[in-house]
Residue, then its C-alpha position, 0 to 999 in steps of 0.5 A: x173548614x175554615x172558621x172565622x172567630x169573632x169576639x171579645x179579646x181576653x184583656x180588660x176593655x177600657x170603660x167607654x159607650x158600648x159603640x166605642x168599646x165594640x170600635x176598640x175590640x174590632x166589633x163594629x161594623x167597620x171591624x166585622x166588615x174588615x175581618x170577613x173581607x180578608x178571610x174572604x180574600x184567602x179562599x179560593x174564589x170557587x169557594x164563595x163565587x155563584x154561577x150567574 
């Protein structure tokens, strides 16, 4: 089983607003959308697709 690990890196994390701080460690929206996205693209399609 495959397990996607998202989390806050093990290194100082420069003092900016939270939205910043979570942009800089991949952990915004855009981040989170990216990562998922590409452990999605390395399954076998049969593995997340549904029969309509």
């Amino acid at each position: 089983m495959r397990l996607l690990n998202l989390g806050l890196p093990d290194r100082f994390i420069h003092h900016a607003t939270q939205q910043q701080q979570l942009a800089e460690c991949g952990l915004d929206l855009r981040g989170v959308l990216d990562s998922v996205s590409g452990a999605l693209k390395e399954l076998p399609a049969s593995v997340y697709q549904t029969s309509a």
